[in-house]
C-alpha positions as CSV (number, residue, x, y, z in Angstrom):
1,X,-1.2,-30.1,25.6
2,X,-1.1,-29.8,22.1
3,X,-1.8,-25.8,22.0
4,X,0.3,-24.4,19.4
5,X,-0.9,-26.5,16.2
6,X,-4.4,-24.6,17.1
7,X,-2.2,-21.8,16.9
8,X,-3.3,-19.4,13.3
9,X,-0.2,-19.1,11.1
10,X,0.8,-16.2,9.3
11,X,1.0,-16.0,5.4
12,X,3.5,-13.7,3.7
13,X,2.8,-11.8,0.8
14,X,5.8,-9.9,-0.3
15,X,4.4,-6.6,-2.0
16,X,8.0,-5.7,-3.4
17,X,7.8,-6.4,-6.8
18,X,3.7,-5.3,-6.9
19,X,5.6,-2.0,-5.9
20,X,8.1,-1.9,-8.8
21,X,5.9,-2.2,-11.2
22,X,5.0,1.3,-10.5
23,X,8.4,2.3,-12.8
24,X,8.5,-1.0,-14.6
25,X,5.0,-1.4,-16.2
26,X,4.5,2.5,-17.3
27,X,2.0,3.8,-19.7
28,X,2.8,5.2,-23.0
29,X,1.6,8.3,-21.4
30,X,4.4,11.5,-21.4
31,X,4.2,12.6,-17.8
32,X,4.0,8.6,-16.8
33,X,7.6,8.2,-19.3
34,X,9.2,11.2,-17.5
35,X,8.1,10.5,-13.4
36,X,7.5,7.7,-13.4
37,X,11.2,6.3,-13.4
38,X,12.9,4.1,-10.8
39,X,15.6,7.3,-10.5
40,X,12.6,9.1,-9.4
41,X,10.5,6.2,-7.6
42,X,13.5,5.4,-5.7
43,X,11.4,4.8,-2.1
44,X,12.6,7.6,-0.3
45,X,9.9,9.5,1.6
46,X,10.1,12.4,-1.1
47,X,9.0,9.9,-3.8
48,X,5.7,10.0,-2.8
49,X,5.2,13.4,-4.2
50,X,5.2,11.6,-7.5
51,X,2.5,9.3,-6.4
52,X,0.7,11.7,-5.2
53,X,0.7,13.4,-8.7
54,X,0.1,10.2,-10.3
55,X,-2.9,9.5,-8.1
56,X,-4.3,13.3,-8.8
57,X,-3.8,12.5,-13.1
58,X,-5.9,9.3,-12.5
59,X,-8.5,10.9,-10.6
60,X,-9.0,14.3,-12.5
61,X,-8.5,12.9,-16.5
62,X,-11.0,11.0,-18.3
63,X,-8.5,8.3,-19.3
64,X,-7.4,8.2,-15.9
65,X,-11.0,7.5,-14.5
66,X,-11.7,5.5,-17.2
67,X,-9.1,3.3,-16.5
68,X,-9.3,3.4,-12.3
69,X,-12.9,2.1,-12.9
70,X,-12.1,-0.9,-15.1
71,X,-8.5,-1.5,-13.0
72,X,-9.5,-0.5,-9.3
73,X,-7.8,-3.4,-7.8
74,X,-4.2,-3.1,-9.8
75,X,-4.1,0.2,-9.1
76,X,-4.6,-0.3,-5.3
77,X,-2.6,-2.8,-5.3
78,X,0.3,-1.3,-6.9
79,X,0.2,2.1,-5.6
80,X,-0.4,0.5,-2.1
81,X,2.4,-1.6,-2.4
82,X,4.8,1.1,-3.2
83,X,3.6,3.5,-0.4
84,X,3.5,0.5,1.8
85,X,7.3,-0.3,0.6
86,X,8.2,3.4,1.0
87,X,6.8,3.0,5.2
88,X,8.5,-0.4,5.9
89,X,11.9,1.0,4.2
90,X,11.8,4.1,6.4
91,X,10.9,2.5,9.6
92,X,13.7,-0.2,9.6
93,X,12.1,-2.6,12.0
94,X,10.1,-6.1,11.7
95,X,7.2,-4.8,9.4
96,X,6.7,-7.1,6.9
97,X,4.0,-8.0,4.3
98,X,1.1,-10.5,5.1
99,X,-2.0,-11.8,3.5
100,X,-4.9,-9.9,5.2
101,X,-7.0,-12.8,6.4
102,X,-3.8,-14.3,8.2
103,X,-3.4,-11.2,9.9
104,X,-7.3,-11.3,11.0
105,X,-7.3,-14.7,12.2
106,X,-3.8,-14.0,13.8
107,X,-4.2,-10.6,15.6
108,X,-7.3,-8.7,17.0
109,X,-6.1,-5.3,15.3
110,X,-8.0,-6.3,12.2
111,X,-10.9,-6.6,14.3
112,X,-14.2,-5.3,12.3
113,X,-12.0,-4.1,9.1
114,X,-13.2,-5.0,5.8
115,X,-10.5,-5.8,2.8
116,X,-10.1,-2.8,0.8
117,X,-9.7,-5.4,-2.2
118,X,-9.8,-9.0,-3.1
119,X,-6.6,-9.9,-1.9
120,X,-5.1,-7.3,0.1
121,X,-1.8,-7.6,2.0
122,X,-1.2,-5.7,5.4
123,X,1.6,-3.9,7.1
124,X,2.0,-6.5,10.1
125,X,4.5,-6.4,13.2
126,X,4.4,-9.2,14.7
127,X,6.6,-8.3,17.9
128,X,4.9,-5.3,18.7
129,X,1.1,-6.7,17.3
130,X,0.6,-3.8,15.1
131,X,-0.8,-3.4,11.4
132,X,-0.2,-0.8,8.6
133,X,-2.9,-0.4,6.1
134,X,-1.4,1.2,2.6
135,X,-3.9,-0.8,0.3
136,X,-7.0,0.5,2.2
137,X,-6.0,3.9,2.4
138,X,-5.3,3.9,-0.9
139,X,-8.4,2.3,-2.0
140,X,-10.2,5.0,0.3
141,X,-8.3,7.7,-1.4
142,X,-9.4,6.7,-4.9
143,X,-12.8,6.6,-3.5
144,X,-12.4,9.9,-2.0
145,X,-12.9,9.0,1.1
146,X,-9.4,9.1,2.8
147,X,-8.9,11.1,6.3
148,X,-5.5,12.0,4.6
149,X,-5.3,14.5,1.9
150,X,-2.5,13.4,0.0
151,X,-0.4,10.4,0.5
152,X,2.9,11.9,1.4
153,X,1.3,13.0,4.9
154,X,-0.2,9.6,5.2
155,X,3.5,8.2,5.1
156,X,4.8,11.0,7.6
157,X,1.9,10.0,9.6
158,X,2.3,6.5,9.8
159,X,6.2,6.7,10.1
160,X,6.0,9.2,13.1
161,X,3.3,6.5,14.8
162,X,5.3,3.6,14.5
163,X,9.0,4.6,14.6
């Protein structure tokens, strides 16, 4: 009778201004001063060539490893959130940002998936039951172990899938 209050709520977790911080919180680092702009981090598709430069700095300097490995979770966090940002701006439909384990509890498409971090957010259409995953795929690329060689064909990818 009473059905729908056993019924698993989702939680939002709007990811926007994790994203910003991406321009707003730089480094004192040069190249970080001079890409790392909201003129250039506008969240067009072409954007992400800057993240994916970012990403290859922090992976390939020893002050960029140093600080992924003391900061794993900001950085997957942020950088997620802006890819993520870049995906829902592009695809104009009803993606919006949830906490993971709402999504889990509230869908079967999370089915067997780990968190890629402490308190991820997902990519969650809740009219067409379907879920986006920038945090782990981000967290898998730092890892080096991301499917996807850069980001920029993981947004293409995931754009072309869901439009």
């Amino acid at each position: 009778m009473f059905g729908f209050l056993n019924r698993k709520k989702l939680i939002k977790d709007d990811l926007k201004g994790r994203a910003k911080l991406i321009y707003e919180d730089v480094s004192d680092d040069a190249w970080d001063q001079v890409n790392l702009t909201k003129k250039k981090l506008d969240f067009s598709i072409e954007s992400i060539r800057y993240i994916d430069m970012y990403t290859k700095r922090l992976m390939t300097t020893e002050m960029g490893t140093t600080l992924l490995n003391e900061h794993f979770d900001n950085f997957v966090s942020r950088i997620g959130a802006y890819i993520g940002e870049v995906i829902k701006i592009n695809l104009n439909q009803d993606f919006l940002w949830y906490e993971f384990d709402s999504v889990y509890l509230y869908s079967s498409k999370l089915d067997g998936l780990q968190r890629a971090i402490k308190t991820e957010a997902v990519l969650y259409s809740k009219k067409r039951d379907l879920v986006i995953l920038p945090l782990s795929v981000v967290a898998q690329f730092l890892e080096e172990s991301c499917s996807y060689p850069n980001f920029l064909n993981y947004v293409e990818e995931m754009i072309k899938q869901n439009a």
